[in-house]
C-alpha positions in Angstrom: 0.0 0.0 0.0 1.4 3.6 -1.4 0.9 6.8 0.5 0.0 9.2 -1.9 -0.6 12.8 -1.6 -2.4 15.0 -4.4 -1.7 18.6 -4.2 -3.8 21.1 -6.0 -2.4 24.7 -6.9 -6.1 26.0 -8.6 -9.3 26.9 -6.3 -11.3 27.8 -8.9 -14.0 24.6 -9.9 -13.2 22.2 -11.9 -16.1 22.9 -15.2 -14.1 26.4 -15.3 -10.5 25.6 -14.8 -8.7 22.5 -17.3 -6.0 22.1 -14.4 -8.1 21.0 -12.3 -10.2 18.5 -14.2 -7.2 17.0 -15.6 -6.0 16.8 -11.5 -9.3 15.0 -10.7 -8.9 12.8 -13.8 -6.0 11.4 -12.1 -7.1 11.4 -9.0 -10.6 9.4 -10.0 -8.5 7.0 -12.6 -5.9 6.5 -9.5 -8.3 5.3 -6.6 -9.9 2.9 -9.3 -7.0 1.0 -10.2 -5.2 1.5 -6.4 -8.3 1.0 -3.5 -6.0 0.0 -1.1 -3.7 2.9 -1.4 -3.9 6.1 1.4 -5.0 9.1 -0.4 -4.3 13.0 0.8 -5.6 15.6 -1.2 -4.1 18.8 -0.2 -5.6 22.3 -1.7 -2.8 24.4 -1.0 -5.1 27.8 -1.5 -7.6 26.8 1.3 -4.5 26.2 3.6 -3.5 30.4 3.1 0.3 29.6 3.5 2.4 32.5 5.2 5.2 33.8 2.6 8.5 32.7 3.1 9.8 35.3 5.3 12.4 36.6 7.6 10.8 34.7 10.9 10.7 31.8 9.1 14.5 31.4 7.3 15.2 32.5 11.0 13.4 29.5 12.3 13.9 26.7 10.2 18.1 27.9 10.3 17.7 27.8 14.2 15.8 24.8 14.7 17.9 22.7 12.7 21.0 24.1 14.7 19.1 23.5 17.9 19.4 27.4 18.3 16.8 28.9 20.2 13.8 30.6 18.2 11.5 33.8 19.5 7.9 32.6 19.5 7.7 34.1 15.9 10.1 32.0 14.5 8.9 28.6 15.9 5.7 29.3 14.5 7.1 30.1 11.2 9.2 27.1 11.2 6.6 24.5 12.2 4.3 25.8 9.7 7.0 24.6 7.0 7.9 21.7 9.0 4.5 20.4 8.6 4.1 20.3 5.3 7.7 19.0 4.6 7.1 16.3 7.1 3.3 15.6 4.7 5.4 15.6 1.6 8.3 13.2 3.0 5.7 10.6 4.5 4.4 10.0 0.9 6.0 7.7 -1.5 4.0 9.2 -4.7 3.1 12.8 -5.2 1.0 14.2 -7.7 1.0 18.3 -8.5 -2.0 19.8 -10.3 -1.3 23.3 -11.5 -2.4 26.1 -13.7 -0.1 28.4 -15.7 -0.9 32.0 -14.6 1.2 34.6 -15.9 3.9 32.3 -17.4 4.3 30.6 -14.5 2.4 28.5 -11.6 0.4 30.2 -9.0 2.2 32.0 -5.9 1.0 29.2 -3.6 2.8 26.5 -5.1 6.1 28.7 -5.4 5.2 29.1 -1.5 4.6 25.7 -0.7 7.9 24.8 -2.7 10.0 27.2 -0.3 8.9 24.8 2.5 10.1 21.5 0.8 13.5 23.5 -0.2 15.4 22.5 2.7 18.9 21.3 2.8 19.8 18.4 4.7 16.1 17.2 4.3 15.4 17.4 0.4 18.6 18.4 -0.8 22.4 18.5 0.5 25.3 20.1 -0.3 28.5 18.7 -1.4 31.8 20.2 -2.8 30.4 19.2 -6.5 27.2 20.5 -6.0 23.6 19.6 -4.6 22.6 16.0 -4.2 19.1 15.0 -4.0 18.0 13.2 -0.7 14.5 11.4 -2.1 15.1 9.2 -5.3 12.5 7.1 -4.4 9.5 9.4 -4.9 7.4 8.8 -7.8 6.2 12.5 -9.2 3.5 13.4 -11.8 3.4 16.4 -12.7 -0.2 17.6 -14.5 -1.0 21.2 -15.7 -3.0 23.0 -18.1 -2.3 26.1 -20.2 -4.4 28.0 -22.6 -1.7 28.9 -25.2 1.4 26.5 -26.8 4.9 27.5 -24.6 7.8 28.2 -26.4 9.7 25.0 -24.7 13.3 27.2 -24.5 11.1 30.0 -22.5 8.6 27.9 -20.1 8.8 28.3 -17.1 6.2 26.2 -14.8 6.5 22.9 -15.6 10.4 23.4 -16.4 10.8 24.8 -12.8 8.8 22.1 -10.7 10.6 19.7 -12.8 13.4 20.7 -12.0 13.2 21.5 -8.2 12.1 17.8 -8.3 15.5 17.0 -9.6 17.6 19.0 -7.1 15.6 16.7 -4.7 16.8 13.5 -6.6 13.7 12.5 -7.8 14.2 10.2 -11.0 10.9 9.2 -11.9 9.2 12.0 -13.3 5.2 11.7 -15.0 3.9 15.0 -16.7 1.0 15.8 -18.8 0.4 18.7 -19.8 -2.8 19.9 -21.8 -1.6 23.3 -23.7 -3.5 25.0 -26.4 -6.9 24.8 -26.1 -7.8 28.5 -25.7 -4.9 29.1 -28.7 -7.0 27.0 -31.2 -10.3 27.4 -30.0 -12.1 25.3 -32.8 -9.6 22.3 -31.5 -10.3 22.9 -27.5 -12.7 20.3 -26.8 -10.5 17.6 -28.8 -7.2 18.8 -27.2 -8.6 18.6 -23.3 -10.6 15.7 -24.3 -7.3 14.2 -25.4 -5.0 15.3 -22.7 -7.6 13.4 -19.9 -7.4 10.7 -21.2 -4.0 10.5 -21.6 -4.3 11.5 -17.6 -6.3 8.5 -16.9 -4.6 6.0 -18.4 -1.0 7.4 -16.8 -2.8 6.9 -13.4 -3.2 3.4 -13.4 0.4 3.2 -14.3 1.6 5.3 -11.8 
């Protein structure tokens, strides 16, 4: 039995926004082919994560030196403990996100400050980083309206590659692009990319 936690970066319903249909694709496809498997779905915009800020680099940097915090900082540092404790329990994660402005939605790039943590995700050596979780299965699923330039995108790239500096090696990602760019193809091109969403999950 897997421990898998779904984390959605898009409030907005699911008949208004192709991120999150194409999430709940996977999700549905997922618990069909996997009933035995824990299942945490976490909607990062009902949580209203704190920015990373000066009480928290001040925490976490303190409480992994077994410094003392002010009351400020331990509440900042728990709050990203928590959620780096969530995403290091599971052994599958799955990211459904939107492309807003070029890139994904502030609350993921939050939520990602919390799992950047050296000595937990990450460590440094004299060559470089070296990821700490290679055994994490990741998907990856977003939705954008218009075709990226692949040499200039910057969601999926980043999240891809944060996953990397964390060691991850198995990497999933669908994306559905386009269908607001070719309007007369949109229903084909979401229709497609679901599918191709549901059939991954039972894979995954």
């Amino acid at each position: 039995m897997s421990n898998v936690l779904f984390i959605q970066a898009n409030n907005r319903p699911k008949e208004q926004a192709v991120s999150v249909k194409l999430l709940h694709t996977f999700i549905d496809s997922y618990k069909k082919s996997n009933p035995e498997d824990q299942i945490t779905q976490l909607d990062l915009h009902a949580e209203q994560l704190p920015y990373l800020d000066a009480n928290m680099i001040n925490g976490l940097f303190k409480s992994s030196r077994g410094l003392e915090m002010s009351p400020e900082e331990q509440k900042a540092a728990s709050t990203a403990n928590h959620y780096l404790d969530q995403f290091l329990s599971a052994d599958k994660i799955v990211f459904g996100f939107p492309v807003w402005n070029i890139t994904f939605p502030a609350v993921l790039h939050t939520y990602l400050d919390y799992l950047n943590q050296a000595g937990k995700t990450f460590r440094y050596t004299p060559s470089g980083p070296v990821g700490l979780i290679p055994e994490k299965k990741v998907a990856l699923l977003s939705a954008r309206g218009g075709v990226a330039d692949p040499n200039s995108e910057m969601a999926v790239s980043l999240l891809t590659r944060t996953m990397q500096l964390f060691g991850v090696e198995e990497i999933t990602t669908i994306v559905i692009e386009g269908h607001h760019q070719f309007p007369d193809k949109s229903e084909q091109i979401i229709e497609e990319g679901l599918l191709q969403a549901s059939k991954a999950a039972v894979s995954f």
